[in-house]
LUMFIFI-106552 format. One record per residue (C-alpha): residue in three letters; chain; x, y, z. Coordinates in steps of 0.1 Angstrom, whole numbers, plus 5000, padded with zeros to 4 digits. Example, Ala and Ser with C-alpha at 12.3 -4.5 7.8 and 13.67 -1.06 7.14 Angstrom:
BEGIN
PT  resn  chain    c1    c2    c3
PT   Ala      A  5123  4955  5078
PT   Ser      A  5137  4989  5071
This chain:
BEGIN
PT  resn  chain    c1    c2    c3
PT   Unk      A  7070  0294  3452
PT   Unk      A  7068  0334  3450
PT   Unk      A  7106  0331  3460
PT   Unk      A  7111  0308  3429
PT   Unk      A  7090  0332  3407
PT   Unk      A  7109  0364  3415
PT   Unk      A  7142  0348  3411
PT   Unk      A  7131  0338  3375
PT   Unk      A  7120  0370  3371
PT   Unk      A  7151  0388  3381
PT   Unk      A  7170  0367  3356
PT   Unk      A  7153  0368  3330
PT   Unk      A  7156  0405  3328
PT   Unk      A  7182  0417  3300
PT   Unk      A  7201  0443  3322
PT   Unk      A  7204  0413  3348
PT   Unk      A  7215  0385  3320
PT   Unk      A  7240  0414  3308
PT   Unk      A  7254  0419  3346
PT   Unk      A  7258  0385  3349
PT   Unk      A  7279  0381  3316
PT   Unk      A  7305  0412  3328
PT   Unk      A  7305  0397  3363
PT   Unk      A  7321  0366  3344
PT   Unk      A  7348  0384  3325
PT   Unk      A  7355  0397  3361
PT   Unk      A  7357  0367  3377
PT   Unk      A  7378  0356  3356
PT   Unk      A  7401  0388  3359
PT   Unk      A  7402  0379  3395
PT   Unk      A  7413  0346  3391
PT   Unk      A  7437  0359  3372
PT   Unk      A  7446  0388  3397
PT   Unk      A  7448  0358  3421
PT   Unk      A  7466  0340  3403
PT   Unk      A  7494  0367  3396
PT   Unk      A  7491  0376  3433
PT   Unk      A  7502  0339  3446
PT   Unk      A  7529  0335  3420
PT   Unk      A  7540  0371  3436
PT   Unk      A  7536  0361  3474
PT   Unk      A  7554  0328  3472
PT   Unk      A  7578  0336  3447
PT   Unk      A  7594  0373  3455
PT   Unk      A  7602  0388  3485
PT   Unk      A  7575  0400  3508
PT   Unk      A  7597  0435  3512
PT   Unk      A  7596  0437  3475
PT   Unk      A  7561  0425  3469
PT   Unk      A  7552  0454  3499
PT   Unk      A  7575  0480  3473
PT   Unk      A  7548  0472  3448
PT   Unk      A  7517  0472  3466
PT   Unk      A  7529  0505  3481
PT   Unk      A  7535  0522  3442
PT   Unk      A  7500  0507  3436
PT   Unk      A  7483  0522  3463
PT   Unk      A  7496  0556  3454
PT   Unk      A  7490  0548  3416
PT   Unk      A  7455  0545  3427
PT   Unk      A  7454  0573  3448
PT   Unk      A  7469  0601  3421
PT   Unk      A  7453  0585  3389
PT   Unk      A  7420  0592  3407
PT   Unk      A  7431  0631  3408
PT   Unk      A  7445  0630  3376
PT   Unk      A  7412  0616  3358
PT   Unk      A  7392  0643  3377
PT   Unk      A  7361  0620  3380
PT   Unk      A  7357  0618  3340
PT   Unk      A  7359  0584  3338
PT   Unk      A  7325  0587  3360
PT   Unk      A  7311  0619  3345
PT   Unk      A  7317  0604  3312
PT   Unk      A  7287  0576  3319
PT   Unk      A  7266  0604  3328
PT   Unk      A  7273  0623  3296
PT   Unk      A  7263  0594  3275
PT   Unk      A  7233  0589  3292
PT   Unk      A  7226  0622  3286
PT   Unk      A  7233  0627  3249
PT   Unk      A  7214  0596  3242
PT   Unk      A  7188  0612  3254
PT   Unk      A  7189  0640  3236
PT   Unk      A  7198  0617  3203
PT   Unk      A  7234  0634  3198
PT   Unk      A  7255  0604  3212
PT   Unk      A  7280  0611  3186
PT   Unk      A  7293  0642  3199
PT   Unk      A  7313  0619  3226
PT   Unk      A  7340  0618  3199
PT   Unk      A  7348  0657  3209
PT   Unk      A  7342  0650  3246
PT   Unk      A  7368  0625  3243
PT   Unk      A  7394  0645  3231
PT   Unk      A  7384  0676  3255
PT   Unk      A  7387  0649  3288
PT   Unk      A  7425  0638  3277
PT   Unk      A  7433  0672  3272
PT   Unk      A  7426  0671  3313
PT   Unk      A  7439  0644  3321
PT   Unk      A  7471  0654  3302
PT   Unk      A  7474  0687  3319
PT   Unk      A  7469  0674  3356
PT   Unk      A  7493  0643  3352
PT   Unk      A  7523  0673  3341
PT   Unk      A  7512  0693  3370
PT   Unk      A  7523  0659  3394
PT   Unk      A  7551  0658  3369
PT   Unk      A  7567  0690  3375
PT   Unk      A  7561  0690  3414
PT   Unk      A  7576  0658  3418
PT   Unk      A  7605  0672  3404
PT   Unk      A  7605  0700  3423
PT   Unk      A  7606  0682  3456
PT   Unk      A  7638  0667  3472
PT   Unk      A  7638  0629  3476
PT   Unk      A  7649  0635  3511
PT   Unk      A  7620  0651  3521
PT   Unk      A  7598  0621  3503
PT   Unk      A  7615  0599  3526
PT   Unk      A  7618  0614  3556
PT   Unk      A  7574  0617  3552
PT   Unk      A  7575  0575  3555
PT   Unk      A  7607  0570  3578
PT   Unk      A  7620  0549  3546
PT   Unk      A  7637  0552  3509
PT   Unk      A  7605  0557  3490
PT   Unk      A  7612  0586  3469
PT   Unk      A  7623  0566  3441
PT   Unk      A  7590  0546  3442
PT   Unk      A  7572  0579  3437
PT   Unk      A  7591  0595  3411
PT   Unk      A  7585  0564  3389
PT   Unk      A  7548  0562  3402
PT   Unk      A  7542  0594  3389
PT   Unk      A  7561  0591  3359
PT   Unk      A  7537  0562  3348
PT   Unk      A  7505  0594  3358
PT   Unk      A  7491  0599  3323
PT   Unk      A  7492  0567  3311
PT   Unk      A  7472  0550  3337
PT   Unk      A  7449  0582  3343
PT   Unk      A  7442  0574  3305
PT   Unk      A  7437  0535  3308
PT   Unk      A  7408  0547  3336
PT   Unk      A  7390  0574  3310
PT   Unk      A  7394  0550  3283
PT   Unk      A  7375  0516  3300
PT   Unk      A  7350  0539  3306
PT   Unk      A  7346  0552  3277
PT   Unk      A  7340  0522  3265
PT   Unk      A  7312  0514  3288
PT   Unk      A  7298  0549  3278
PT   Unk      A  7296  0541  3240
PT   Unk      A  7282  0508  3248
PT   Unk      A  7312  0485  3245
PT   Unk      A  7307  0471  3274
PT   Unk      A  7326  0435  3273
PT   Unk      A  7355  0451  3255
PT   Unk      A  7353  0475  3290
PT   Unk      A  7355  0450  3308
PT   Unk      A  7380  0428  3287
PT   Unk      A  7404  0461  3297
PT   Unk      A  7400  0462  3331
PT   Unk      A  7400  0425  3342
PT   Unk      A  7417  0403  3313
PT   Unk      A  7445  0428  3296
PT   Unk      A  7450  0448  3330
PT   Unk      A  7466  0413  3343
PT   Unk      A  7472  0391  3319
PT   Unk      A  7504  0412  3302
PT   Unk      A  7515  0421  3336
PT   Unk      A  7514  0386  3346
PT   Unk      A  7536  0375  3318
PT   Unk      A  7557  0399  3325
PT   Unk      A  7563  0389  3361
PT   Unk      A  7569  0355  3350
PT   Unk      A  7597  0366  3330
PT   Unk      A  7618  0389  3354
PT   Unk      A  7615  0357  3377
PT   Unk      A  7628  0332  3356
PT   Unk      A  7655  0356  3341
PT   Unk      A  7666  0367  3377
PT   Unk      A  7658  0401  3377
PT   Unk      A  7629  0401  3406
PT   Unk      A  7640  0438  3411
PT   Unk      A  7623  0453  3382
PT   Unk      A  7588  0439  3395
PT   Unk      A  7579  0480  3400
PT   Unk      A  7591  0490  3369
PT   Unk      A  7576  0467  3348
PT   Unk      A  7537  0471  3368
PT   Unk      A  7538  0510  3358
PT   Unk      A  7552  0505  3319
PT   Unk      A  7522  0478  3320
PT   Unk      A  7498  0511  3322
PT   Unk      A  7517  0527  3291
PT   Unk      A  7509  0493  3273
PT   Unk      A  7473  0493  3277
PT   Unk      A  7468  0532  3272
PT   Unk      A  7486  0530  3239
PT   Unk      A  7463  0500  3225
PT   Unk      A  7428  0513  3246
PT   Unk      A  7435  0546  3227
PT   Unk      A  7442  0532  3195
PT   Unk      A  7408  0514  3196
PT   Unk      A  7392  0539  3205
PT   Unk      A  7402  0567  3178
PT   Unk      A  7397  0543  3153
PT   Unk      A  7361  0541  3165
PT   Unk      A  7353  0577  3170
PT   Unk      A  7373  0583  3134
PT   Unk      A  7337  0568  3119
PT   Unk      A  7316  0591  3139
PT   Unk      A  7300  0625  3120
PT   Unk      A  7289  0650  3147
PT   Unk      A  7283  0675  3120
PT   Unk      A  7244  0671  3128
PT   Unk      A  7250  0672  3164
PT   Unk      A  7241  0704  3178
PT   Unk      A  7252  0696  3220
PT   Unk      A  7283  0714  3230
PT   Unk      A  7297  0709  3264
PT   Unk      A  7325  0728  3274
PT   Unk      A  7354  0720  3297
PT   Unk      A  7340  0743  3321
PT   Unk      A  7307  0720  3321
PT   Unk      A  7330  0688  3319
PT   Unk      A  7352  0705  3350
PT   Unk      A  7319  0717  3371
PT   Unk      A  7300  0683  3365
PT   Unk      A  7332  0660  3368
PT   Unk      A  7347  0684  3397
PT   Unk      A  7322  0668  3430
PT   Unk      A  7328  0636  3411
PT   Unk      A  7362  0634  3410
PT   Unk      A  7361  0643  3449
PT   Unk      A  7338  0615  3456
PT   Unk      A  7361  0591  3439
PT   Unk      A  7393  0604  3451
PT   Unk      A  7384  0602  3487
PT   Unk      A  7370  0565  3482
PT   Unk      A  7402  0557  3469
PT   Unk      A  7417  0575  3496
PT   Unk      A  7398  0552  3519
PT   Unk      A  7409  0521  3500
PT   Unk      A  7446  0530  3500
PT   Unk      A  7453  0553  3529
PT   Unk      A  7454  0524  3551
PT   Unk      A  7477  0509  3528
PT   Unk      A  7500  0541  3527
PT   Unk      A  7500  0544  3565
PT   Unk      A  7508  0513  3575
PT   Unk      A  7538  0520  3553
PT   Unk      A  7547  0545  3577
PT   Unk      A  7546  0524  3610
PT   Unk      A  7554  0495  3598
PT   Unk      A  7574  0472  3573
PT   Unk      A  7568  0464  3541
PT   Unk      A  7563  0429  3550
PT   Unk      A  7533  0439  3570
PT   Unk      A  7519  0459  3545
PT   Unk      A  7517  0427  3520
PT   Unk      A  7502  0408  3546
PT   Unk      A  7473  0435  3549
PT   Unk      A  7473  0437  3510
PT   Unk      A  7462  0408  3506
PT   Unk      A  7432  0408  3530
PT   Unk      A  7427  0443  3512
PT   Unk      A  7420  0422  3476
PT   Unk      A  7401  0393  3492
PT   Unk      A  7374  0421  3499
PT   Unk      A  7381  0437  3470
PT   Unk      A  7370  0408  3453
PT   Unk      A  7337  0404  3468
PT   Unk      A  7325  0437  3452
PT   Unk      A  7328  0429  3423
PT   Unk      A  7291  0421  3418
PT   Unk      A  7285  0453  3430
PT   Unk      A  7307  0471  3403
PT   Unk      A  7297  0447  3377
PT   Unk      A  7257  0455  3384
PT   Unk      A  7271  0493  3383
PT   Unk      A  7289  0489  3352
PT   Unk      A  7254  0480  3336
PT   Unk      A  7227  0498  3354
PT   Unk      A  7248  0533  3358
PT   Unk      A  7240  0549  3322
PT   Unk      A  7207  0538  3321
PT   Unk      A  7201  0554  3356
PT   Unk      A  7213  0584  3342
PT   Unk      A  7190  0581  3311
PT   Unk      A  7161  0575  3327
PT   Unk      A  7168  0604  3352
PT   Unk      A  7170  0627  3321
PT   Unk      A  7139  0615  3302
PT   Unk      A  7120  0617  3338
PT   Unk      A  7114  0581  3338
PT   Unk      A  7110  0571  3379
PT   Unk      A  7092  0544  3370
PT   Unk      A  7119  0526  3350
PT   Unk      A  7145  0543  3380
PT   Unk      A  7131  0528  3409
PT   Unk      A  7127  0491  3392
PT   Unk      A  7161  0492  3384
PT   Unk      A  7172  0499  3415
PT   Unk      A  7157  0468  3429
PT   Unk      A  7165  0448  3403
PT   Unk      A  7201  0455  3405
PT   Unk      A  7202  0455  3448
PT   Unk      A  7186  0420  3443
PT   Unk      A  7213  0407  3420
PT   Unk      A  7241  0422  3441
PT   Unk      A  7227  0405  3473
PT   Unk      A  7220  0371  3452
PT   Unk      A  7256  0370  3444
PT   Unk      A  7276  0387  3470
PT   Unk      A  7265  0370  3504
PT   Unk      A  7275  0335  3493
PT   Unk      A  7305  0347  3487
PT   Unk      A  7313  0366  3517
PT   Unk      A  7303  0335  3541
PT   Unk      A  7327  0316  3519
PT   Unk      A  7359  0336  3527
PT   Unk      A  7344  0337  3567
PT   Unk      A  7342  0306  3571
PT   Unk      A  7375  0295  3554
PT   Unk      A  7397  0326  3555
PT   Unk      A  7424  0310  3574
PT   Unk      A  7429  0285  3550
PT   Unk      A  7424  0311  3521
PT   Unk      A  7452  0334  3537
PT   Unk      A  7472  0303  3534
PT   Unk      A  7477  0297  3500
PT   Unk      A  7498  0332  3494
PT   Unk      A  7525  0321  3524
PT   Unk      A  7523  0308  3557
PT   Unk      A  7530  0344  3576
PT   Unk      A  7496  0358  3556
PT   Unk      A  7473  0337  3581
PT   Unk      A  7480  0370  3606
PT   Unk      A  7461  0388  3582
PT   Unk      A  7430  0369  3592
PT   Unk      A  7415  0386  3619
PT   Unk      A  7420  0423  3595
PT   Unk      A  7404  0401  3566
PT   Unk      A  7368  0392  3591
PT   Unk      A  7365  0428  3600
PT   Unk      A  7367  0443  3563
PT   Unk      A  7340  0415  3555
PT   Unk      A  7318  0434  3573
PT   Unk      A  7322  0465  3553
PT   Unk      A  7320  0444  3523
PT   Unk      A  7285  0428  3535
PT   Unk      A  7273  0466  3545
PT   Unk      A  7283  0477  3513
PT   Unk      A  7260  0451  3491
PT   Unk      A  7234  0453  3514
PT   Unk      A  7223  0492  3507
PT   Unk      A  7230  0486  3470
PT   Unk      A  7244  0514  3443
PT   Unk      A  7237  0542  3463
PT   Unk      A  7274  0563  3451
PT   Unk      A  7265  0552  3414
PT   Unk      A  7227  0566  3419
PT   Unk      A  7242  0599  3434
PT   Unk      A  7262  0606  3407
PT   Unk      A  7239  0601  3377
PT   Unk      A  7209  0616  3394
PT   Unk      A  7229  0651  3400
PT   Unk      A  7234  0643  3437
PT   Unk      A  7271  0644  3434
PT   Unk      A  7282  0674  3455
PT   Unk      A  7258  0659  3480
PT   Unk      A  7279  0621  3479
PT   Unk      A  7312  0644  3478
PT   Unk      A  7303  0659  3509
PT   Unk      A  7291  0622  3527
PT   Unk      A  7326  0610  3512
PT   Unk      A  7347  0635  3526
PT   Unk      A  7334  0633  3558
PT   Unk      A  7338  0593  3558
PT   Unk      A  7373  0599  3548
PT   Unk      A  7379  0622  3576
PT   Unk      A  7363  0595  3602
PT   Unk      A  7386  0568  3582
PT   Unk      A  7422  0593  3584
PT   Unk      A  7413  0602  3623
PT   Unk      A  7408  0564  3631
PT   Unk      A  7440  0549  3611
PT   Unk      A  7459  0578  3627
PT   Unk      A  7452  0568  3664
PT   Unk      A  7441  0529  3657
PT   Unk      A  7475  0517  3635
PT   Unk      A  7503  0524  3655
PT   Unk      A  7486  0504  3683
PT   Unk      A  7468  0478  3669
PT   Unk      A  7487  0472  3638
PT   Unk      A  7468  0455  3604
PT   Unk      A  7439  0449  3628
PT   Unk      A  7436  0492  3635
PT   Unk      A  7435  0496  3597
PT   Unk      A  7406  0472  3591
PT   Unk      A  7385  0486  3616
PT   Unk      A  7392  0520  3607
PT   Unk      A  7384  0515  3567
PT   Unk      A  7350  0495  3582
PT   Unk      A  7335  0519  3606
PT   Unk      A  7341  0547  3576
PT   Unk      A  7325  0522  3547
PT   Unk      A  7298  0510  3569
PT   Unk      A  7292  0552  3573
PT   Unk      A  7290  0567  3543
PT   Unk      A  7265  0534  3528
PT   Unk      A  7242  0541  3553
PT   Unk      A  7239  0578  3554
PT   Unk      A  7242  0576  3515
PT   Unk      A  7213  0550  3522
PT   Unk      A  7193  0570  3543
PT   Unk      A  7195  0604  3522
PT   Unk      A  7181  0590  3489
PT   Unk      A  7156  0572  3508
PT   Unk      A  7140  0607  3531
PT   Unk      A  7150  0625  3492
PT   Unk      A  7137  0608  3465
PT   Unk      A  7119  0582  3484
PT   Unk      A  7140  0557  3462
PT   Unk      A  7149  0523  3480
PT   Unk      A  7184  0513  3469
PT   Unk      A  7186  0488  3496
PT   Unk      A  7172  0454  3500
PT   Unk      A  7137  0443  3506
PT   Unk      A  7119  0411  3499
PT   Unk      A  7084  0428  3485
C-alpha cells in the first residue's frame, strides 16, 4: 500500500505530469524515427544507408564542437536570470551564442577546404571525403537547430522544444526520403538529410526572433559577456563533445575496419538503446532549469526532492522497456532486414549501459547546472579515453560485438564515478532508492 501511495505521489507532481507529456511527443518522434529507419533498411541499400549513418555520426560529432556546449549552458543561464528576475535579457544572449556558433562552423569550413580529399580517404581506407565536405557544409545550420530547441526549453517553450527535436526533426526528412525513392533517385539520401538541418534552422530561428522581437531588456541590468558565455559553456561543451564522441566513435571506427554494411547493422542496435533513454532526457528536459534555479536561490531542499522524484520516474519508465527489447531483440532486429539479427548480441551488451545509465539518474545534467562542470568534463574525458583505447584493440577483432562492449564498459564508468562524486560531495542521492 505505501508502494501504491508513492507512485500516486510521484505522479501527481507537476514537473512529473510535465515529464510525462514531453516523453510522449518523444515517443512519438521515435516511432517516427522508427518508422523512417525501416522504410530506410528495407528499401535502400545497406552500403548507402551505412553512407548516411556515417555523415550522421560525424554531424553529431562536429555540431557538438560547433555549439560549444551553449545549447547546455543556455538552460543554466535561464535558470539563472530567473532568479535574479532579468529573464528577458536571453534575447541578447541569443544573439551573442549564434555569433559563436557562426564563427566555429567557418572555422570547419575553411579547414575542410584546406585539406586534400585524398588524405580524408586515405584516414578510413575508403572514398569518404565527399561525405565530409557536405557534412560540414550543412555545420551551421544544424549547430543552430541544437542552440535553438534549447532555447526553447530555456524560455519555457517546452513542447514546441520538443515538437523540434522529435516531430519536425523526422517528419520533413521522412517525406523527403519517400520521395527520392519513388522518383528513383536513392543517391541523394545524404544530400537531402543535411539540407533537412537548413530547413529546420531557418523556421526554429524565425520563431524564435519573432518571440524575442517582443522582449524589452531596457530594465534589465545582467550583462554576460562572451567571455562568461565561453568560460561557463567552455567544460560544457567538452563534456558533451566527448559523450558524443562516445556515441559515434564506435560508429566512425567501425567505418574504418569494416563495411558500410556492418556499420548499419551496428546503427541500428545503436538507436534501439538510443531509444530507451529517452525517459532519461525527457525527465532532464524538465527538471534541468529548475535544478539550476534552485542551486542559485540556495534551495537544497527543493534540489534533493527533485532529484528523487525525477530518478524515480526514469526507473518507472525505463526498465520495462529495456526487458522488452531483451527479451525480444531478435525478433526486433528483424523487422529492419534479415542480416540485422547479427546485430543482436551488440544490441544485449549496450542494454546494459542503457540500464546503468537510468539506474544512477541525471547525474551529467546535475553537474552542469550546479557548477560542477569542469569536474563532469574531466570524468568524461577520461571515459572517452577508456571508450577510444577499447574500440581501438576490441573492433578489429571482435567486430560490432568489440564496439558494444567498449561504449558499455566507458558508460557504465563515468555513471558511476559521476554517481559516486555527488554523492561523497554534496551528499545528494541522484540514484535510486526505495525510502
Amino acid at each position: 500500500m505505501m508502494l501504491l501511495d508513492k507512485l500516486k505521489d510521484l505522479l501527481s507532481n507537476k514537473m512529473v505530469f510535465q515529464s510525462i507529456n514531453v516523453l510522449g511527443l518523444r515517443v512519438a518522434g521515435m516511432l517516427l524515427f522508427f518508422a523512417l529507419t525501416l522504410f530506410l533498411t528495407n528499401n535502400f541499400e545497406a552500403s548507402l544507408v551505412g553512407q548516411y549513418d556515417f555523415s550522421r555520426a560525424l554531424l553529431i560529432f562536429l555540431g557538438g564542437i560547433c555549439v560549444f556546449g551553449m545549447h547546455q549552458s543556455v538552460i543554466y543561464y535561464a535558470g539563472y536570470l530567473k532568479a535574479k528576475e532579468s529573464l528577458a535579457y536571453m534575447k541578447r544572449l541569443y544573439k551573442k551564442m549564434v555569433v559563436i556558433v557562426f564563427s566555429i562552423a567557418f572555422v570547419f569550413f575553411l579547414a575542410v577546404l584546406g585539406i586534400a580529399p585524398s588524405f580524408i580517404d586515405g584516414l578510413f581506407d575508403k572514398e569518404v571525403s565527399q561525405l565530409v565536405t557536405y557534412s560540414v557544409f550543412a555545420l551551421f545550420f544544424y549547430g543552430i537547430t541544437l542552440l535553438n530547441i534549447d532555447v526553447f526549453r530555456a524560455i519555457q517553450k517546452i513542447y514546441v522544444s520538443e515538437f523540434y527535436r522529435n516531430v519536425m526533426r523526422y517528419a520533413v526528412f521522412f517525406g523527403a526520403i519517400i520521395y527520392l525513392y519513388y522518383s528513383g533517385n536513392p543517391q541523394f539520401l545524404v544530400e537531402v538529410f543535411l539540407l533537412n538541418f537548413a530547413f529546420l534552422a531557418m523556421l526554429s530561428t524565425g520563431y524564435l526572433l519573432f518571440y524575442f522581437s517582443k522582449m524589452n531588456i531596457e530594465k534589465v541590468s545582467e550583462v554576460i559577456t562572451y567571455k562568461q558565455i565561453l568560460k561557463r559553456s567552455g567544460p560544457m561543451a567538452i563534456s558533451a563533445i566527448t559523450y558524443l564522441l562516445m556515441q559515434s566513435v564506435d560508429v566512425i571506427l567501425l567505418s574504418k575496419y569494416s563495411s558500410f554494411e556492418r556499420v548499419a547493422f551496428y546503427s541500428v542496435a545503436i538507436k534501439l538503446t538510443t531509444v530507451l533513454s529517452l525517459v532519461l532526457a525527457s525527465v532532464n528536459t524538465v527538471y534541468a532549469p529548475s535544478f539550476a534555479e534552485w542551486y542559485n536561490l540556495n534551495d537544497l531542499s527543493s534540489l534533493r526532492e527533485g532529484l528523487k522524484r525525477s530518478t524515480r520516474l526514469i526507473f518507472l519508465f525505463t526498465f520495462p522497456a529495456i526487458i522488452v527489447v531483451l527479451v525480444f531483440s531478435k525478433m526486433i532486429l528483424g523487422f529492419f532486414g534479415p542480416d540485422y539479427i547479427e546485430a543482436q548480441w551488440a544490441l544485449i551488451i549496450l542494454l546494459i549501459g542503457q540500464a546503468v545509465n537510468a539506474l544512477c539518474g541525471s547525474v551529467g545534467v546535475y553537474m552542469n547546472m550546479t557548477g560542477k562542470q569542469v569536474i563532469f568534463q574531466r570524468i568524461l574525458v577520461t571515459a572517452f579515453s577508456i571508450n577510444i583505447v577499447l574500440n581501438l584493440i576490441l573492433i578489429p577483432v571482435y567486430d560490432l560485438l568489440g564496439a558494444a562492449i567498449a561504449t558499455t564498459i566507458s558508460t557504465v564508468f563515468w555513471n558511476v564515478v559521476t554517481t559516486a562524486y555527488i554523492y561523497k560531495k554534496d551528499k545528494m542521492i541522484t540514484f535510486l532508492t526505495i525510502k
